[in-house]
C-alpha positions in Angstrom: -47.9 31.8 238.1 -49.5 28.7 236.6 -46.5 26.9 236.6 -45.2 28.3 240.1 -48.1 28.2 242.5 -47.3 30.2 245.7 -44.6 32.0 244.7 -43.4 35.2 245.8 -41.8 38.2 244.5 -38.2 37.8 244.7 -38.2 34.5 242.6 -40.6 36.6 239.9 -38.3 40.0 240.0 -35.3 37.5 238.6 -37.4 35.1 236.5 -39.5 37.9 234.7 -36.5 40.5 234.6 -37.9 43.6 236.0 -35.6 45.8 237.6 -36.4 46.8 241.3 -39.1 45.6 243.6 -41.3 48.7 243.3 -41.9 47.5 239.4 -42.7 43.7 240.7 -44.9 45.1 243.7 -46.8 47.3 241.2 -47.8 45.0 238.4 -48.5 42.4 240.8 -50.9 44.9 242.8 -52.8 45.5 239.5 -53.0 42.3 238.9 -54.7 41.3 242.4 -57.0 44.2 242.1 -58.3 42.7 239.0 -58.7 39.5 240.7 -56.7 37.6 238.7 -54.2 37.0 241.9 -54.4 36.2 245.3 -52.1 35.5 248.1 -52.0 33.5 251.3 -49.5 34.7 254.1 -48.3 32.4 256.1 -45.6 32.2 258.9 -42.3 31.1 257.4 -40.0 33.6 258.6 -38.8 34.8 262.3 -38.8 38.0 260.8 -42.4 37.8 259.4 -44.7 36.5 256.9 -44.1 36.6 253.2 -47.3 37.1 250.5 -47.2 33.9 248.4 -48.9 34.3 245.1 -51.5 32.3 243.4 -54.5 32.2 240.3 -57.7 32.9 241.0 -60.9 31.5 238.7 -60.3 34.4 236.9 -56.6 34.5 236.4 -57.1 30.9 235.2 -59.8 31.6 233.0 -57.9 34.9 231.3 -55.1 32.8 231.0 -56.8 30.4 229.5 -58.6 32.1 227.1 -55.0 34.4 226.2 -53.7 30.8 225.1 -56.6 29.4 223.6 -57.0 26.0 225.6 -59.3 24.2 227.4 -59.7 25.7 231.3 -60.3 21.5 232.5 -56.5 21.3 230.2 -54.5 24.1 232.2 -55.9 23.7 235.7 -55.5 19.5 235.5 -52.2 18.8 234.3 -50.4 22.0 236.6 -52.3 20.8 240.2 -54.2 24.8 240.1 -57.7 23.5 241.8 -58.6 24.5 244.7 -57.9 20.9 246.4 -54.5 20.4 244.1 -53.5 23.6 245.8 -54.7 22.6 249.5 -52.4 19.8 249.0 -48.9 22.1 248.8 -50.1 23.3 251.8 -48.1 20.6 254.0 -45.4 20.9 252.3 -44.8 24.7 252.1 -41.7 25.5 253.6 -39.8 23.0 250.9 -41.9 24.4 248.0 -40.7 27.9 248.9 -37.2 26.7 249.7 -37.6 25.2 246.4 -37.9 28.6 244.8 -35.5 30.0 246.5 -33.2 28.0 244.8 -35.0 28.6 241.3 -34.7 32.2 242.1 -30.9 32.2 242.7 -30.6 30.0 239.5 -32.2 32.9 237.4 -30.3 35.7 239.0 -26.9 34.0 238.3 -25.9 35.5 235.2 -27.2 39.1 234.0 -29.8 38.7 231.5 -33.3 37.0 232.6 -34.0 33.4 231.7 -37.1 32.0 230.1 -39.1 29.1 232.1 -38.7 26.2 229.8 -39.2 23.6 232.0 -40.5 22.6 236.1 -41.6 19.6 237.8 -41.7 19.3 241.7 -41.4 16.7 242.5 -39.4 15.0 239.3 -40.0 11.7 238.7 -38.1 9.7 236.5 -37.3 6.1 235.9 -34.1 4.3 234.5 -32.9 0.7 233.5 -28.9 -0.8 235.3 -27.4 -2.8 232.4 -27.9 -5.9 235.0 -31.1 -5.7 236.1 -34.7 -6.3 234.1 -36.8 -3.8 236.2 -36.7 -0.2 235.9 -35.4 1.8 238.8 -37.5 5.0 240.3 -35.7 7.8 241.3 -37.5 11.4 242.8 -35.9 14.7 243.1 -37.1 17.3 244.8 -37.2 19.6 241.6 -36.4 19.8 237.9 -35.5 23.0 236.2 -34.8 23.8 232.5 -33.9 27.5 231.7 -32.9 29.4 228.3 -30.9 32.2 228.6 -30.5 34.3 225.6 -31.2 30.6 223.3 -28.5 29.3 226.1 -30.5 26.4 227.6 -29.4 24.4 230.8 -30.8 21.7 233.0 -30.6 21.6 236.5 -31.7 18.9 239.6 -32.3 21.1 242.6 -31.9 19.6 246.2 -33.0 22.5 248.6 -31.6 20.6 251.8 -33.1 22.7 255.0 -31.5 20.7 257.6 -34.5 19.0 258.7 -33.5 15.5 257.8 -30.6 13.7 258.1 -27.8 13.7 255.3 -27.5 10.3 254.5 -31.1 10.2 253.5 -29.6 11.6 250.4 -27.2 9.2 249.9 -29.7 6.6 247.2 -30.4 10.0 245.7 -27.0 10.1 244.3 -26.2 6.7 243.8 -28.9 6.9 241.2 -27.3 10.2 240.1 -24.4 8.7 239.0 -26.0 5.8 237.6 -28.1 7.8 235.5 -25.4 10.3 234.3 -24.3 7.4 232.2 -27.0 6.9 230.2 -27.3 10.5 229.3 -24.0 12.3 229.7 -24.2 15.2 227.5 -27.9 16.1 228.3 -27.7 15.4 232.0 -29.1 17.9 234.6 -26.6 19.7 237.1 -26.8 18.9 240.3 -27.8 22.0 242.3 -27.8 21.4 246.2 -28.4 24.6 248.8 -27.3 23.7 252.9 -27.0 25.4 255.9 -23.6 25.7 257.5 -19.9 25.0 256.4 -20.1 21.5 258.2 -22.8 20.4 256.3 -21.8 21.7 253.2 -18.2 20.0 253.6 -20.8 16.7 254.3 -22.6 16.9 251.1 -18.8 17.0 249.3 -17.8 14.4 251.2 -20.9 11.8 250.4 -20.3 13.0 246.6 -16.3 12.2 247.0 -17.3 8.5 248.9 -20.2 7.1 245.9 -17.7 8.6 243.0 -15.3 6.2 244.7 -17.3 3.8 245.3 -18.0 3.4 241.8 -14.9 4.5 240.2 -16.1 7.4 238.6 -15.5 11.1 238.1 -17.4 13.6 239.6 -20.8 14.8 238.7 -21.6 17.9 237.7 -22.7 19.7 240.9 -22.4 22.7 242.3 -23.2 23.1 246.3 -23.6 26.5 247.9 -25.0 27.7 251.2 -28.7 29.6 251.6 -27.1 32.5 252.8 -25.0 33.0 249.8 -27.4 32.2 247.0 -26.7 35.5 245.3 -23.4 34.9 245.0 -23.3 31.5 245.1 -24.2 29.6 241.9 -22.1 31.9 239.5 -20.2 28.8 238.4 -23.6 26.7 236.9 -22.4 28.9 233.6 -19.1 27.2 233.4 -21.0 23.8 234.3 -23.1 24.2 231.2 -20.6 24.4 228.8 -20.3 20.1 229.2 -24.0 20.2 228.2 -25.2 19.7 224.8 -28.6 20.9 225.2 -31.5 22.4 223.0 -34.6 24.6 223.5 -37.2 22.5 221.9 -35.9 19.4 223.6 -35.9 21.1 227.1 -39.4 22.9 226.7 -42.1 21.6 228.2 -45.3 20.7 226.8 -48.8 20.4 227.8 -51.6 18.4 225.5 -54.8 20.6 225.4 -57.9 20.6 223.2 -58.4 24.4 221.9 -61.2 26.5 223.3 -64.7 25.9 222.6 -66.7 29.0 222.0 -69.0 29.6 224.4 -71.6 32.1 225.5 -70.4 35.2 227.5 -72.8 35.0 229.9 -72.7 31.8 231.0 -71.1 31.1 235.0 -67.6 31.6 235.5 -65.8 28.2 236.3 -64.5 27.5 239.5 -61.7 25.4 239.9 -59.5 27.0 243.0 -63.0 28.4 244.9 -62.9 29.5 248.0 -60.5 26.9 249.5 -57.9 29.0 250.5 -60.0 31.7 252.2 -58.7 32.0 255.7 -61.3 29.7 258.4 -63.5 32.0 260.7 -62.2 29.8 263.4 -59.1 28.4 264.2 -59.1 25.0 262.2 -58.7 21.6 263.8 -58.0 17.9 262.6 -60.5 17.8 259.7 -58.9 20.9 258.1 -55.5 19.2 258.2 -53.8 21.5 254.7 -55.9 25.1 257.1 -54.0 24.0 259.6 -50.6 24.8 258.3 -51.4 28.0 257.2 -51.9 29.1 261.5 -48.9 27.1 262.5 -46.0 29.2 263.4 -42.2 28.7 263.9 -42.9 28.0 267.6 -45.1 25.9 266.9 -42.9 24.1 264.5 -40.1 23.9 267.1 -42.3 22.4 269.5 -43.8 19.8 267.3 -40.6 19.0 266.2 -39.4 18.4 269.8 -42.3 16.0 271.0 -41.8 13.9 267.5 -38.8 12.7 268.5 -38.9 13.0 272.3 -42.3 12.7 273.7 -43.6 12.6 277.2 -41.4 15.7 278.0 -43.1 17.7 280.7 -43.6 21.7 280.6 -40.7 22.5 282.7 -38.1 20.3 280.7 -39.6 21.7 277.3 -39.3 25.2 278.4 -35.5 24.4 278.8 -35.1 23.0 275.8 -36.3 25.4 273.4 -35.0 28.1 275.4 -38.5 30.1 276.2 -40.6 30.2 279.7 -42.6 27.6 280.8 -45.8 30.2 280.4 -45.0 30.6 276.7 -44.7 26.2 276.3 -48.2 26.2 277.9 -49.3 28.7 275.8 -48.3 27.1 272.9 -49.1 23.5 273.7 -52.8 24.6 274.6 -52.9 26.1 270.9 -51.7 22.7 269.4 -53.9 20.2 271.9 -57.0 22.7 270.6 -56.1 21.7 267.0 -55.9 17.7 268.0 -52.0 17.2 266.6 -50.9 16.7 270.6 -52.9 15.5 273.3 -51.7 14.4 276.6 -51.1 11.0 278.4 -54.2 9.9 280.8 -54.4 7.9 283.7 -55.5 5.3 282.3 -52.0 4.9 280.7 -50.1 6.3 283.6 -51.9 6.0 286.1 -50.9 9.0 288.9 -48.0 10.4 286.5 -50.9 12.0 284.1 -50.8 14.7 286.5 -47.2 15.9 285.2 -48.6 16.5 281.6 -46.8 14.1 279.6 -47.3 15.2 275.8 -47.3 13.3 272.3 -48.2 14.2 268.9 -51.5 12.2 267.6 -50.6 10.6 264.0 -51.7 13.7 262.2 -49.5 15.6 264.6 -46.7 12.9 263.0 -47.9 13.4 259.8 -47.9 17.4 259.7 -44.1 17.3 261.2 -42.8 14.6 258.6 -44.4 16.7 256.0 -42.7 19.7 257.4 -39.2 17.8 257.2 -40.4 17.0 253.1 -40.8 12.8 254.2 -43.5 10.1 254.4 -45.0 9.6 257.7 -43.2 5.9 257.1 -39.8 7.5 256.5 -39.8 10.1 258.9 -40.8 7.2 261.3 -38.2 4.5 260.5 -35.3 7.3 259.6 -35.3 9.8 261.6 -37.6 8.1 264.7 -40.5 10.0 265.0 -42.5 8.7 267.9 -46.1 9.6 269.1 -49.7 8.2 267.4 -51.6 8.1 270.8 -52.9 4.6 271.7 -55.7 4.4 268.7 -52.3 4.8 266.5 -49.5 3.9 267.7 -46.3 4.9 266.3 -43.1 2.5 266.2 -41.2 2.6 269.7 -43.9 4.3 271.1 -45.1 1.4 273.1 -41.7 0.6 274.3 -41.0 4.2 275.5 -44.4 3.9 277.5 -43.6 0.9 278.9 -40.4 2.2 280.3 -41.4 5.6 281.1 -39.0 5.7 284.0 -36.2 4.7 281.7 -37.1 7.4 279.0 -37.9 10.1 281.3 -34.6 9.8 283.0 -32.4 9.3 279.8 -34.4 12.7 278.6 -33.0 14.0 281.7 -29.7 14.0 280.8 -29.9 15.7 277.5 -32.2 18.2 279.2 -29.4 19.2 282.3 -26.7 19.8 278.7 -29.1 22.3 277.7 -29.5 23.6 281.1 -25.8 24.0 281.9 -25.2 25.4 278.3 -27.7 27.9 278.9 -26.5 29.3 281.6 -23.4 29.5 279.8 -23.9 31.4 277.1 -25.9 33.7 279.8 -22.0 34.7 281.0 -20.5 34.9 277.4 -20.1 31.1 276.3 -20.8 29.8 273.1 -22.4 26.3 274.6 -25.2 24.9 272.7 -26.9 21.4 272.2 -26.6 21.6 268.1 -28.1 18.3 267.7 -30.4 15.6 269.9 -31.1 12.1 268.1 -33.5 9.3 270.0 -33.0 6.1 270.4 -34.1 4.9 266.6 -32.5 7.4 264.7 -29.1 7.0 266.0 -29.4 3.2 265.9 -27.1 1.1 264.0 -28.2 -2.8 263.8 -28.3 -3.7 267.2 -26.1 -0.5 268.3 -29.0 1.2 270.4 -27.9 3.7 272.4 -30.2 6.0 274.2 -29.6 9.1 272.3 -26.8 10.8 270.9 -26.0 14.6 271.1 -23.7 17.0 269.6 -22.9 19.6 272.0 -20.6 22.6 271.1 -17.9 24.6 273.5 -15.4 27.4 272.1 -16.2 26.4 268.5 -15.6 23.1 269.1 -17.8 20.0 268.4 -18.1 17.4 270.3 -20.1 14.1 269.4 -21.5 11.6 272.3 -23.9 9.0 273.0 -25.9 8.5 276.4 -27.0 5.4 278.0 -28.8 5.8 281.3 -28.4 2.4 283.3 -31.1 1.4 285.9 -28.9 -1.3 287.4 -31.1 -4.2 286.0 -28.6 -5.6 283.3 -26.5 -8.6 283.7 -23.2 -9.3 282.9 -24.4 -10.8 279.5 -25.9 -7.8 278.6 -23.3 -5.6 279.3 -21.0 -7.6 277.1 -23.5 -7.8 274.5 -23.8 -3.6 274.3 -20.2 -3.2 275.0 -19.6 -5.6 271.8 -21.8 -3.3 269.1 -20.0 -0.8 270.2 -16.5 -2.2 269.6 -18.1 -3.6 266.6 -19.3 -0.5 265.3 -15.9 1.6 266.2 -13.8 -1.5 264.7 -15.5 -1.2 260.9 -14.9 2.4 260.8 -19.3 2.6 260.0 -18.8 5.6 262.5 -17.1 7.6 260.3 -19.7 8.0 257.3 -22.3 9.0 260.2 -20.1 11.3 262.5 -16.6 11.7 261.3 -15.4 11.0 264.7 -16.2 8.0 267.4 -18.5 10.0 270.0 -17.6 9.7 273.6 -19.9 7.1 275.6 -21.5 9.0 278.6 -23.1 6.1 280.9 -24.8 7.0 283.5 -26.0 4.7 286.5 -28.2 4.3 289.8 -25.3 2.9 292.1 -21.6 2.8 293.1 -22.2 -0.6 293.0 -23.6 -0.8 289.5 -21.0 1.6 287.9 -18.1 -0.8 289.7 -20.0 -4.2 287.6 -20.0 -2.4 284.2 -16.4 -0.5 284.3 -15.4 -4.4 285.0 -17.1 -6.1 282.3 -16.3 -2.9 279.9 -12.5 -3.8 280.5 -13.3 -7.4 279.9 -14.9 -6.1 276.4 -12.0 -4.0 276.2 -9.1 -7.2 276.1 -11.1 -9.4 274.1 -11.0 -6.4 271.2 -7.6 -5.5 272.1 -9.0 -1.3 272.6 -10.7 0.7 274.8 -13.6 2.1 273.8 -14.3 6.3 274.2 -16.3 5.6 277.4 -17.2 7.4 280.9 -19.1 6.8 283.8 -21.0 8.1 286.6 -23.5 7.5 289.6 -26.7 9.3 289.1 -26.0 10.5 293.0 -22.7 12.9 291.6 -24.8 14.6 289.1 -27.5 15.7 291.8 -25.0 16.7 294.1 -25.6 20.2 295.1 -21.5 21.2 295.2 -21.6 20.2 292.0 -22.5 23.2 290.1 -20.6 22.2 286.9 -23.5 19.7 286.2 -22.4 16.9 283.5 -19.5 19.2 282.6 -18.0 19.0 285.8 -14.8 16.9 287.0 -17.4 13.4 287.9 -16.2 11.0 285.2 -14.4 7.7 285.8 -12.7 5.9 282.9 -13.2 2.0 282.8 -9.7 1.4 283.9 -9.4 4.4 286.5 -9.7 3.8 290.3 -13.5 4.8 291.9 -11.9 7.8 292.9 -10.1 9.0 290.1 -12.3 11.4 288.5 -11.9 13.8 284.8 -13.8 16.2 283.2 -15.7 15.1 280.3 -14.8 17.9 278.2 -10.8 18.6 277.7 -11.4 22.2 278.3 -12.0 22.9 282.0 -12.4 26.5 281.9 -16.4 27.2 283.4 
């Protein structure tokens, strides 16, 4: 418990070795009625919430005092005050994921290991041969674990999806750089994903950087969350290349030995009452409260306005698949807490009435924590957007500017989700798996207006929108048509997608769609292909006989008459 705030009872079942939850539930019950333990319960699960264990004052003192050390020595170094542990609050979900992983770890060979070692994050600093200064690398977690006097180190990457995969790419570059300098002692890499495609992605970017650098492979072994149990059996066989010792994997902790003291003097207080659930529903001020009352809705929603704000009600609703009574609902919750608040008139003038949302920068700030990033990363990486006008945000200016523009490239995503809605309603398998903004699928001076993965019969299909006002020239039609030749041409496509997506452009006028199917054939000659691109008038996607929507038969290739129309899609079965 000291070393594993907030965990829970399936990771200490496999790390303490008792057999059957009714045995864990009981000793932990005594425990808490002797007020050594207490739990928060917050809402990290559709299914429900999960008690999360941690120390009380008097844990800490009894433990303490069992080990013969200085309270100030235990509570200091491990982060177990009250404000240390308000801190993990943001950051929940990964430390629990985290544990997850340590969990599985434990249970994958018969016999219960001992905790030698655990740092979260692990920091750790090494030297190239060509360089002077040292480099910093962070992993999400460090493990070492005995089993039976059979010790083994481990790196553990609990990857939930939330951010993209090449954000793991430095990670391990460093790895491999590293594993030099240390071979026989160096940790395994232990990675959890969701899903077979990313799975097959993490192998892949392992496969490019040990080409890259003319290696052999690290030691890794990569397994999905829902097959944890079964998953890591073959760390055992892993550890075999390690030459590894107890007393150089345990961890130790300087303290000064207890000073007697009188038995009735005040007990110390440390943790407090500071995770003692708020009579009332916390706002801004109680920033590390507030993620204790945010659910998975909430999450989604926040999630959706970071990267695409100024969606109103109606276009949320069909996004995240609810009613628009339930959005409301929700975003009333959120503007009460001060992480969203709404666009005024002042900004918009007459279009405040539609309810145009954003995050505030703690909003921003609670949903890059949530992903496991900085504010600053989850804002240049993966485009978070938002800040208000006091705190502006990266392209958040620009999107207001242009809230005609965003509003209608929104549009278009927000129709896929319609139509694939109302597919799966009659037995489909249609979804909108993935929807990037304008920064995160940016490349250089590639910026397209958002990029989608949409899927149909089990297939995936990758594409990237650009909603034309009619206001470009021939010059800057060229220029876009160019980064995108330029980006297919490299092959840079390939480490980000696998595949070149489609480009769906959409336009305001025959006439516009006739200037840029010219200049995209122009484009087209001078780089000797054709790029993956289809067009449209705004007009044929709000024609009422169209009830196929963007999946219907309304796309003209650059090269095909005005008339001569396709599917987007090869499959035409709706």
């Amino acid at each position: 418990m000291a070393r594993l705030p907030f965990i829970h009872e399936y990771v200490i079942e496999r790390l303490v070795g008792l057999k059957g939850g009714a045995a864990i539930y009981r000793s932990l019950a005594r425990l808490r009625e002797a007020g050594l333990l207490a739990t928060i319960k917050p809402p990290l699960y559709p299914c429900g919430s999960q008690e999360l264990y941690y120390l009380t004052d008097l844990g800490l003192a009894t433990l303490a005092i069992d080990h013969g050390v200085e309270l100030v020595d235990l509570v200091n170094p491990l982060h177990l005050g009250g404000r240390q542990l308000l801190s993990l609050l943001p950051h929940l979900e990964h430390l629990v994921a985290a544990y997850d992983l340590l969990g599985a770890l434990a249970a994958s060979r018969e016999i219960p290991p001992v905790l030698l070692a655990w740092e979260r994050p692990h920091r750790c600093r090494y030297q190239r041969p060509t360089a002077k200064a040292q480099v910093s690398v962070k992993v999400p977690a460090y493990v070492a674990l005995s089993w039976d006097g059979e010790p083994g180190a481990y790196f553990l990457v609990p990857d939930r999806g939330t951010v993209p995969l090449r954000l793991y790419r430095p990670l391990i570059q460093h790895l491999f750089a590293m594993r030099h300098m240390e071979y026989e002692t160096f940790p395994i890499l232990v990675v959890a994903t969701w899903g077979e495609r990313r799975k097959e992605l993490w192998e892949k970017m392992l496969d490019e950087v040990r080409r890259e650098r003319n290696d052999f492979d690290l030691l890794a072994q990569i397994t999905l969350w829902g097959e944890l149990r079964s998953g890591l059996t073959c760390t055992e066989q892993l550890n075999r290349v390690q030459t590894l010792s107890v007393a150089q994997l345990r961890q130790h902790i300087p303290a000064r030995r207890l000073t007697p003291r009188r038995s009735n003097g005040p007990l110390p207080r440390p943790v407090g009452d500071a995770l003692l659930a708020p009579r009332h529903p916390p706002v801004l001020d109680d920033l590390e409260q507030v993620a204790l009352h945010l659910c998975l809705g909430d999450y989604e929603l926040l999630d959706l306005l970071a990267e695409h704000p100024f969606l109103p009600p109606e276009r949320m609703a069909i996004v995240l698949g609810g009613s628009v009574r339930s959005v409301r609902r929700r975003r009333n919750r959120l503007l009460a807490t001060r992480l969203m608040r709404l666009l005024e008139a002042e900004e918009i003038g007459d279009d405040a009435g539609l309810e145009l949302p954003e995050l505030t920068a703690a909003g921003l700030e609670r949903v890059a924590a949530h992903r496991g990033l900085s504010p600053a990363v989850a804002v240049r990486e993966v485009g978070l957007v938002g800040g208000g006008p006091g705190q502006p945000f990266e392209a958040r200016r620009r999107l207001l500017t242009h809230l005609t523009h965003t509003m209608g490239a929104d549009e278009i995503f927000v129709r896929l989700y319609q139509i694939a809605g109302r597919l799966r309603e009659s037995g489909g398998d249609d979804a909108v798996l993935e929807w990037q903004n304008t920064t995160a699928c940016s490349r250089h001076h590639l910026r397209p207006d958002g990029y989608g993965l949409y899927q149909r019969h089990g297939w995936l299909h990758h594409l990237f929108v650009e909603y034309d006002r009619g206001t470009m020239r021939q010059r800057g039609y060229l220029h876009k048509f160019d980064e995108y030749h330029r980006y297919n041409f490299g092959g840079r496509y390939e480490r980000d997608y696998g595949r070149y997506p489609v480009i769906l452009m959409v336009t305001s006028s025959n006439t516009s769609e006739e200037r840029i199917a010219r200049v995209a054939q122009i484009a087209a000659g001078y780089w000797g292909r054709q790029l993956p691109l289809l067009l449209i008038c705004q007009w044929r996607v709000d024609e009422a006989s169209n009830f196929r929507g963007l999946l219907g038969p309304i796309w003209r290739e650059p090269g095909a008459d005005f008339g001569e129309r396709r599917f987007w899609l090869a499959d035409k079965s709706l």
